[in-house]
C-alpha positions, 0 to 999 in steps of 0.5 A: 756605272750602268745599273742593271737589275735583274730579279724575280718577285713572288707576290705572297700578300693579297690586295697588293697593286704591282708598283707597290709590291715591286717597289717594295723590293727594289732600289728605285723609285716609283717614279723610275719604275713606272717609267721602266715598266711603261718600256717593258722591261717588267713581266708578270707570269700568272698560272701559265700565262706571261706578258709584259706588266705596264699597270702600275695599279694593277691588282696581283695574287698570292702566287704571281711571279714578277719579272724584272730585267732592268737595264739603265742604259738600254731603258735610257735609249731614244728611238727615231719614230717610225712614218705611217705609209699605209692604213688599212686598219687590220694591218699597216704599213710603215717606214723603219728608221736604221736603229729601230728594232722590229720586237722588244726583248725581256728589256724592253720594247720602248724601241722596238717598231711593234710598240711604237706602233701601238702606242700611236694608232692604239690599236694591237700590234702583231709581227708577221715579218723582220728587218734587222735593227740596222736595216732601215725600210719598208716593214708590215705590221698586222693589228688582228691575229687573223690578218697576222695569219694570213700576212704570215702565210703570205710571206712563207709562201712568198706571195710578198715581193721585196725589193732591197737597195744596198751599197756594198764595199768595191767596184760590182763587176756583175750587171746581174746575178743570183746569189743561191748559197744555202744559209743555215743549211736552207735554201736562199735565193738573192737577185742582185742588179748593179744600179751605180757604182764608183771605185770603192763602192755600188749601189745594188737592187737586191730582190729576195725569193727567201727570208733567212736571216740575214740573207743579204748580208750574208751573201752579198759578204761571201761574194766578196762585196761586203755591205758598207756599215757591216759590222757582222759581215763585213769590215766595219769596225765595232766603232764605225760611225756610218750606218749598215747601207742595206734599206728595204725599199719597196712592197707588193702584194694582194691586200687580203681584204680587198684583193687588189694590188699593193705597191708601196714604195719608198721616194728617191729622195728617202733612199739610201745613196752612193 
């Protein structure tokens, strides 16, 4: 059986360190906790403040609020490690493999790309855009909040081109069209290119002008061409075994410290294929 805890500590002793004063009112370990929080799965709230706890030594006061949402299976999960493509020091760019998630969650963020991130190049992570978990690619990631500002604004004011390829489920009988059904009740803008096709499926180049959530899931799904590996919008099962064929495959934009053009790619040898 899965152990899942989820508990709220209010520290009322002074000069308790947090692995001991949490231990205390819980059924694990040390070891295991700081395994747990290491992962991220703990939070302190003090005054108005709340962040992840990872410090096992660290001193609490009379009045911290400790948060625990321990979940064995999720805190048990491995994540594929992301490749570093781009280094500019104030943000980086970097392939997302499928199963990866962009952010952590209260459970944890031990596979969540902003973490993994920070633990290899040590520095702060700060995310400015998003692929869903299943959706491999190519994704920003800024390291100051200045620069995670600025690449924000980039992408809202849609200075960021990005090119997709999808493999969807029957025969593509379009070489080109624009998919512009409002998601959300906003408007939503796909440009898709037959680039292969077979029978029973299509490769697809999708290039998006918005970002609403799932956009190209969505509108590849009520053109009636739903993406292999859909198991939102298409007709995946919940046990398929072959993973979501969307991949963000490509990057250009003004770099925002030296005002020349980025293009960043991904080899066909890395792209997702018929």
């Amino acid at each position: 059986m899965v152990q899942i805890i989820e508990k709220i500590i209010i520290i009322e002793q002074e000069s308790q360190i947090a692995i001991d004063a949490i231990s205390s009112q819980l059924p694990l370990s040390k070891q295991v906790l700081k395994s747990a929080m290491d992962k991220g799965c703990v939070w302190l709230k003090r005054g108005k403040k709340i962040n992840r706890l990872r410090r096992v030594k660290k001193p609490l006061n009379i009045g911290d609020k400790v948060f625990v949402y321990f979940n064995e299976k999720i805190l048990s999960s491995v994540a594929s490690q992301p490749q570093l493509l781009l280094d500019k020091n104030d943000y980086s760019v970097w392939f997302k493999p499928a199963g990866v998630f962009s952010q952590g969650s209260k459970w944890g963020d031990h596979c969540a790309l902003t973490r993994l991130v920070e633990k290899k190049l040590d520095r702060p992570t700060f995310l400015v855009h998003r692929l869903d978990r299943a959706t491999s690619g190519l994704m920003l990631i800024a390291h100051t909040k200045n620069m995670a500002r600025d690449l924000s604004k980039m992408f809202a004011d849609r200075n960021i081109d990005k090119t997709y390829l999808a493999i969807v489920e029957g025969k593509f009988t379009k070489e080109k069209i624009t998919l512009e059904k409002p998601i959300d009740g906003k408007n939503a803008v796909s440009h898709v290119t037959l680039l292969e096709s077979e029978k029973f499926k299509s490769l697809l180049k999708v290039k998006i002008e918005t970002g609403r959530k799932h956009q190209i899931r969505k509108h590849l799904s009520e053109f009636s061409h739903p993406i292999i590996g859909d198991r939102l919008y298409g007709n995946a099962a919940k046990n398929h075994p072959e993973d979501l064929q969307l991949q963000a495959i490509q990057l250009i934009f003004n770099c925002p410290i030296d005002k020349q053009t980025v293009k960043i790619k991904l080899n066909q040898d890395e792209r997702i294929k018929l």
